[in-house]
N, C-alpha and C positions, 0 to 999 in steps of 0.2 A: 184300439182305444188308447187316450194318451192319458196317466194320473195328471191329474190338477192337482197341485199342491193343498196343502189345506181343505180339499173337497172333500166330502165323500166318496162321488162319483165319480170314475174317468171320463171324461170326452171321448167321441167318437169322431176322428177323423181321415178325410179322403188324405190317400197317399198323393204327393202334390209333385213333387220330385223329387230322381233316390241319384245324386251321384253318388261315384264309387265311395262304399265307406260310410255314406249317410244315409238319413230318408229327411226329407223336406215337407212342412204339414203351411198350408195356409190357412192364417189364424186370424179372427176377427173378433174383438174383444168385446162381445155384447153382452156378457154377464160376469159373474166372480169366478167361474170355471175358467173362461178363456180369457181371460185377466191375468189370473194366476198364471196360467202359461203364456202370457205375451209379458210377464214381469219376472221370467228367469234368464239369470243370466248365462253366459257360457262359461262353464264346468260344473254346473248344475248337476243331477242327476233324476232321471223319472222313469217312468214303470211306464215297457206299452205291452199290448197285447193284439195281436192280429196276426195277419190279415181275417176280416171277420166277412162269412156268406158269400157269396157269387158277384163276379164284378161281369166286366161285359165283353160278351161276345165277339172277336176279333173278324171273327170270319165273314167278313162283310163284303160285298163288291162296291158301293161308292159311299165312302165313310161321310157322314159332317157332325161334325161334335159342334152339339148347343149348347151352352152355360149361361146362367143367371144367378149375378151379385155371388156369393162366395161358393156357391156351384159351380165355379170354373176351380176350384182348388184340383180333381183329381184329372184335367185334362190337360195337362201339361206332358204328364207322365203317359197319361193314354194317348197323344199324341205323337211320341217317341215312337210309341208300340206300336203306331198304325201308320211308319212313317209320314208324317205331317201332313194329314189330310184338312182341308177347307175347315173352318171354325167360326163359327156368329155366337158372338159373346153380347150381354145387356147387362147393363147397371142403371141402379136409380141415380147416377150423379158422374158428373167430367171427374170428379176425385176419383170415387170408386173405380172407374174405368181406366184410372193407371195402373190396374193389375193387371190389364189386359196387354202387359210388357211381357207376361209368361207364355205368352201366344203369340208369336210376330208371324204378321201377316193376316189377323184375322179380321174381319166384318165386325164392327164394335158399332152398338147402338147403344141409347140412354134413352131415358125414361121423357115424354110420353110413346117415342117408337120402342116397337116391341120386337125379339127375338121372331113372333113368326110373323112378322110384317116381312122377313126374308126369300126369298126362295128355298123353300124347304122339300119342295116336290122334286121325283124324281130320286132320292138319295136315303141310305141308309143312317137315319138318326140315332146320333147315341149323345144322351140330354141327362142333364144335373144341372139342378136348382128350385127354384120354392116349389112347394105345389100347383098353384095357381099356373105358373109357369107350364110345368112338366101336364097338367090338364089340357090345357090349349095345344101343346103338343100333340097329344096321341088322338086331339080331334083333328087333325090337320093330318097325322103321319101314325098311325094306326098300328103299325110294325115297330114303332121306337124303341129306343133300350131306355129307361127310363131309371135314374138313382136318385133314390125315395130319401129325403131326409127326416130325422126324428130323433130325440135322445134315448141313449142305450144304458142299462146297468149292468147285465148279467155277461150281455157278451155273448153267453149260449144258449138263447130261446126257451128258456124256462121262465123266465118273468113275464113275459110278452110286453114289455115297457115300452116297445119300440114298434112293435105292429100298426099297420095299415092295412088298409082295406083295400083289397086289387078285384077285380068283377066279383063282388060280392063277397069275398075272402079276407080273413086276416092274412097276410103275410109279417112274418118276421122277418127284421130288416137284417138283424145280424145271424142269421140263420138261409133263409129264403132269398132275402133281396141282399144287400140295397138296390141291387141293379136287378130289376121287372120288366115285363111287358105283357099289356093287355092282352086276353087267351090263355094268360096260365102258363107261357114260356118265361125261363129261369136265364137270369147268363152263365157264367163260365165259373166253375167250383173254384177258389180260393185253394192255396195248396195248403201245408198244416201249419195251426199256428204258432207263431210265435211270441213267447211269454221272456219280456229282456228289460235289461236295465239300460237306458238311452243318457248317451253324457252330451249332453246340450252342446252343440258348437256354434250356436248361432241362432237370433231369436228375432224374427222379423212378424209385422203385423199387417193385417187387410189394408188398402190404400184407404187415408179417411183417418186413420189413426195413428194414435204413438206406437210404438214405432214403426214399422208398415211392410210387405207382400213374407215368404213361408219359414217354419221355427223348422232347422235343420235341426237331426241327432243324428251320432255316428255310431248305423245300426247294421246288420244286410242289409243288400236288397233284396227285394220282394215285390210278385206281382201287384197288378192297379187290386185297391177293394178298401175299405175301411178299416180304420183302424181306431 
């Protein structure tokens, strides 16, 4: 989770890319939280905390990472991970979909086609983005790895702020998920986390907006999960 300035709250965001020395967040400024952090500059300084809960499952035999609108923030980095498997990314707009610059070579649709208008059979799905999305998913692909979005506070599953409901279950998303799949399987534990002071080197925003694609800080690295 990243401090917003001025907030109360931290953001909770997907690790987007970490070159050496930084981690990179893709920011989309739809409220006063994510404002605040697409209007700091570099030498700034912010508070993050993570990696938070389970990210996904590596061990796959034919990967395709699906993303929808800012749901493609953590698969840049999980594409690294899984050296560069196949990607179908969706946006509602030609704008939005110049983000789809952090994924070269992927299957880019826009809105009225949809992500599973794709060929999605046959492959193991690992998906982020809205719900509605990640729904149609796991009717079509039953096994998906699935990263649940929701606003966080605590960070550590004592608020339940951030729960959803997986076959009849609340899960916590910074605890349990973000990354789910229908059945009751978890992905891959998060190592411990970490609690640090990030000095801004760089502040980019969602295509669509001032200023536009992910806000580097120069922190470790650290595996895919939220933060």
């Amino acid at each position: 989770m990243l401090e917003a300035p001025r907030r109360l709250l931290p953001r909770p965001l997907s690790l987007c890319l970490a070159p050496r020395g930084e981690l990179a967040f893709l920011v989309d400024p739809v409220g006063p939280g994510t404002a605040a952090l697409c209007a700091l500059e570099p030498g700034d300084r912010i508070n993050v905390l993570g990696p938070l809960g389970t990210g996904y499952r590596l061990e796959v035999e034919r990967p395709l990472l699906v993303g929808g609108g800012i749901g493609i923030a953590p698969l840049p980095y999980l594409a690294e991970a899984l050296r560069y498997p196949p990607a179908v990314l969706g946006f509602r707009t030609e704008r939005h979909a110049e983000a789809a610059a952090l994924l070269p070579g992927a299957e880019v649709v826009v809105d009225p086609t949809l992500v599973t208008d794709a060929v999605l059979d046959g492959f193991d799905v690992l998906a982020c983005g809205p719900e509605p999305m990640l729904q149609a998913i796991v009717e079509r692909c039953p096994g998906a790895q699935l990263a649940w979005e929701a606003p966080m506070a605590c960070g550590y599953g004592a608020c339940y702020g951030c729960a959803v409901e997986i076959d009849g279950e609340l899960k916590r998303l910074c605890v349990e998920g973000p990354v789910l799949q229908y059945g009751g399987t978890q992905g891959s534990p998060m190592s411990p986390l970490l609690g640090t002071e990030a000095y801004l080197t760089a502040a980019w925003a969602a295509p669509g907006r001032d200023p536009a694609p992910p806000a580097s800080t120069s922190s470790s690295r650290n595996p895919q999960g939220r933060f």
